[in-house]
C-alpha positions as CSV (number, residue, x, y, z in Angstrom):
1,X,-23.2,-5.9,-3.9
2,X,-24.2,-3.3,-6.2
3,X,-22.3,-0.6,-4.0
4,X,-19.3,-3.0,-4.1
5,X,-19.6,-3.0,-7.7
6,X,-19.8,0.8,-8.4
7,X,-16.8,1.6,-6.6
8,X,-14.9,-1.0,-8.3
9,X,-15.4,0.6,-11.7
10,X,-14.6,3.9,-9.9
11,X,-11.4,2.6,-8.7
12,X,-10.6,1.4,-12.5
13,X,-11.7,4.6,-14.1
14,X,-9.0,6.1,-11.6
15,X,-6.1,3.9,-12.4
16,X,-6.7,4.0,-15.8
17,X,-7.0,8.1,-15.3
18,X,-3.7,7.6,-13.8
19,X,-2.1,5.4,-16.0
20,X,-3.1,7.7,-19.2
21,X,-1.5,10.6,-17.6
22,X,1.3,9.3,-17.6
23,X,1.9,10.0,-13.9
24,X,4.3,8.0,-12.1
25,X,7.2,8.3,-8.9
26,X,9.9,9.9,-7.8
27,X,12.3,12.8,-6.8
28,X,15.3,13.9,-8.6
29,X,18.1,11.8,-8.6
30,X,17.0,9.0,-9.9
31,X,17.5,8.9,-13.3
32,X,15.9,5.9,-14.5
33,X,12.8,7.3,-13.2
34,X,12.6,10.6,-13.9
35,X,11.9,9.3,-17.7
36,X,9.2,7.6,-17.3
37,X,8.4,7.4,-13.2
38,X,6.7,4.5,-11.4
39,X,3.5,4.1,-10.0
40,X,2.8,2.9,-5.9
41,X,-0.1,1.8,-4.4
42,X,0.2,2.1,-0.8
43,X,-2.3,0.6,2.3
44,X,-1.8,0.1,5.6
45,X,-1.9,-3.5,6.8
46,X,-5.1,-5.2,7.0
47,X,-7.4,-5.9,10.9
48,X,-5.2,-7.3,13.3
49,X,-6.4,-10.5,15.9
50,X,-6.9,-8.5,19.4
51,X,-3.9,-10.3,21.5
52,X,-2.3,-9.9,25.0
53,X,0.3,-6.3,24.6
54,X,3.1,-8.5,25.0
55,X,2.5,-10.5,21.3
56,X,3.9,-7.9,18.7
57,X,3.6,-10.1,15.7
58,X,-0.4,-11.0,15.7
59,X,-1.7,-12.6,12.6
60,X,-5.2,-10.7,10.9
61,X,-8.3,-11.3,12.2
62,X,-11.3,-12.5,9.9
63,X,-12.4,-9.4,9.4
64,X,-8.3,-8.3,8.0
65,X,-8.3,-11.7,5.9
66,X,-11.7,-10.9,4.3
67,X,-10.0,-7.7,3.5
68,X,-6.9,-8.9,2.4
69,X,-8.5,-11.2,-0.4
70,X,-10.6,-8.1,-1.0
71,X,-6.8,-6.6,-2.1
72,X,-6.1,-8.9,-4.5
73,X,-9.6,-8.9,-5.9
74,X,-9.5,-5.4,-6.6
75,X,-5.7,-5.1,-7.9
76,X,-5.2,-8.7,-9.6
77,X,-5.4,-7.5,-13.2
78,X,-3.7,-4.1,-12.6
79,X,-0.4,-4.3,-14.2
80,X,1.4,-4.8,-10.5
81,X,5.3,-5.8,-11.0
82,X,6.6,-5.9,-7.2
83,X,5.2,-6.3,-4.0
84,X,6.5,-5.3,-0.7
85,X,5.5,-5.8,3.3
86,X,7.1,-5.7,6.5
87,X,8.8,-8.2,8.4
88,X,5.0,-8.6,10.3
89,X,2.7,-11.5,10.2
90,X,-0.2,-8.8,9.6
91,X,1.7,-7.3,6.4
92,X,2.7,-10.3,4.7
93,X,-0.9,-11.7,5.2
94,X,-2.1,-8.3,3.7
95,X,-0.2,-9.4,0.5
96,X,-0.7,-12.7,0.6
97,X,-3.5,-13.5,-1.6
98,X,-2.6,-10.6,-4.1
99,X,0.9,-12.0,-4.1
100,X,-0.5,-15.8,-4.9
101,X,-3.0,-14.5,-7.4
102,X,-0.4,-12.6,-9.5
103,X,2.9,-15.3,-8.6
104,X,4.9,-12.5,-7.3
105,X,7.3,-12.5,-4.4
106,X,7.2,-10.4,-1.5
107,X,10.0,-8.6,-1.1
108,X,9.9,-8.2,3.0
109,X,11.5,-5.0,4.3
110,X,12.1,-3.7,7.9
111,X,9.2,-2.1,9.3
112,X,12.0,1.1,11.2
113,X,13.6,1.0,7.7
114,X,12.4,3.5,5.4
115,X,15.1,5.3,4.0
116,X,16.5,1.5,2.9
117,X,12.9,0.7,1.4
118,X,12.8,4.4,-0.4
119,X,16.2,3.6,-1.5
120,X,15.3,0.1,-3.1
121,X,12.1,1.8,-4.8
122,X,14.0,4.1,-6.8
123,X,16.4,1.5,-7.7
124,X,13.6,-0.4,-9.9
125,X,13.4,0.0,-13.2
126,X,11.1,2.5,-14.4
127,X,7.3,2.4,-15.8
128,X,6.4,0.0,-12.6
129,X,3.1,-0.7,-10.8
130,X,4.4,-1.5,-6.9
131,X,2.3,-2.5,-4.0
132,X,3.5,-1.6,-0.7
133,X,2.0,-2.7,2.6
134,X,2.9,-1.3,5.7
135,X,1.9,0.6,9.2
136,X,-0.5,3.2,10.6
137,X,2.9,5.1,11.0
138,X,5.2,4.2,8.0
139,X,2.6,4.3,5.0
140,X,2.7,8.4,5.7
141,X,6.2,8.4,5.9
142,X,6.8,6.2,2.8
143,X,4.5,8.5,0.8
144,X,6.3,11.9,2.5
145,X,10.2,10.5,1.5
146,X,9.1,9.5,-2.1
147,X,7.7,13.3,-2.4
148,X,4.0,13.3,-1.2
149,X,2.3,14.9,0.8
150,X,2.8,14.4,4.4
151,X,0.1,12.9,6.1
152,X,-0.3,12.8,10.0
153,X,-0.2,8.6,11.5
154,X,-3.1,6.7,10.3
155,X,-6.0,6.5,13.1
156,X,-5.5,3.3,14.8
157,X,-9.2,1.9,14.0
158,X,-8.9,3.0,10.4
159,X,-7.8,0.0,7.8
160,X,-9.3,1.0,4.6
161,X,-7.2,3.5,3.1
162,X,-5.9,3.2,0.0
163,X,-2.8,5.7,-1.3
164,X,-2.1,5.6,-5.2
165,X,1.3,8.0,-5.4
166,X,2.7,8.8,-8.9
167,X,5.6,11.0,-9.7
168,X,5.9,11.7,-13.4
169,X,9.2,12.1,-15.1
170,X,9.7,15.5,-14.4
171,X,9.6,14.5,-10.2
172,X,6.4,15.8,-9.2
173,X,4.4,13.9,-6.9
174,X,0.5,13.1,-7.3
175,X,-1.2,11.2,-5.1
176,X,-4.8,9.6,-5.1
177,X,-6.1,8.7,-1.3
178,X,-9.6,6.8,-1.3
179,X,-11.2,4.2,0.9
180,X,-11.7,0.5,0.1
181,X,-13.5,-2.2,1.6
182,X,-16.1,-1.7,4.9
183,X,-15.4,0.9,7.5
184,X,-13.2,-1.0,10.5
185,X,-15.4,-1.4,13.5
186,X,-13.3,-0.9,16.7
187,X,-13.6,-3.7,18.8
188,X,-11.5,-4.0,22.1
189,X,-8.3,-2.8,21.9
190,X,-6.7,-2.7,18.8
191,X,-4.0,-0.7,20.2
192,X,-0.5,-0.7,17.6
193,X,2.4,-2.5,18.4
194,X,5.3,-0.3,17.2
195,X,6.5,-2.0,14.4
């Protein structure tokens, strides 16, 4: 508990460190939020239920529902304005409690669409805290087409990373990756369904 504890404050010392700065998101182009930018937090959906190959749409396991209210713990007081997931059962019980706690909708996107999801983000107004989840293989993407870094595909048995991207009004991209939660233990297969 008292290791849980430390790395909460940690995690507000760097959203507020982030916030202050003033760094937010996005490339050129879009206007509205090149003035004062956006902020995303990005994970990758929560542990999966190990199922036969041919279900593509499992729901979490305990261990990704324990995780999931873990979420909404950790970002319920954090200024978040938007919340998006996938069309998955895995993604939109990531959100789930955070989405509850803070009476938001989820806005659900296509998992193969993220050009159209990049597209929506930099319609939003600007000065926004998003929270995005999504897959292994589309979180680096997401982070990569809104100016990030690129990041190779999450490793299949890892579930606790956490990406904060900003892009401040003049288009340059920052981004924060830290861990949350416990370590994923692999158990069975816990191979990815392409989403």
């Amino acid at each position: 508990m008292k290791h849980y504890t430390r790395f909460r404050k940690y995690l507000s010392y760097c959203l507020a460190i982030v916030a202050l700065l003033g760094v937010s998101v996005f490339s050129t182009g879009a206007s509205a939020v090149q003035q004062s930018g956006m902020t995303l937090i990005l994970v990758r959906h929560a542990e999966k239920k190990i199922v036969p190959p041919e279900n593509k749409d499992p729901d979490l396991s305990p261990e990704g529902i324990a995780r999931a209210e873990e979420l909404a713990r950790m970002f319920g007081n954090s200024g978040i304005t938007a919340i998006y997931a996938t069309q998955y059962k895995r993604t939109q019980q990531t959100v789930k409690p955070l989405a509850d706690k803070l009476n938001l909708p989820v806005t659900q996107v296509e998992a193969k669409a993220t050009p159209e999801l990049v597209k929506q983000l930099r319609a939003r107004p600007a000065g926004q805290v998003i929270f995005i989840a999504g897959h292994n293989n589309t979180v680096p993407d997401i982070i990569a087409e809104l100016g990030g870094p690129r990041f190779p595909i999450i490793p299949e048995t890892e579930y606790n990373n956490l990406y904060v991207l900003t892009i401040s009004g003049d288009g340059s991209a920052r981004l924060l990756k830290m861990k949350y939660g416990s370590a994923a233990v692999p158990v069975g297969n816990q191979g990815m369904t392409k989403p």
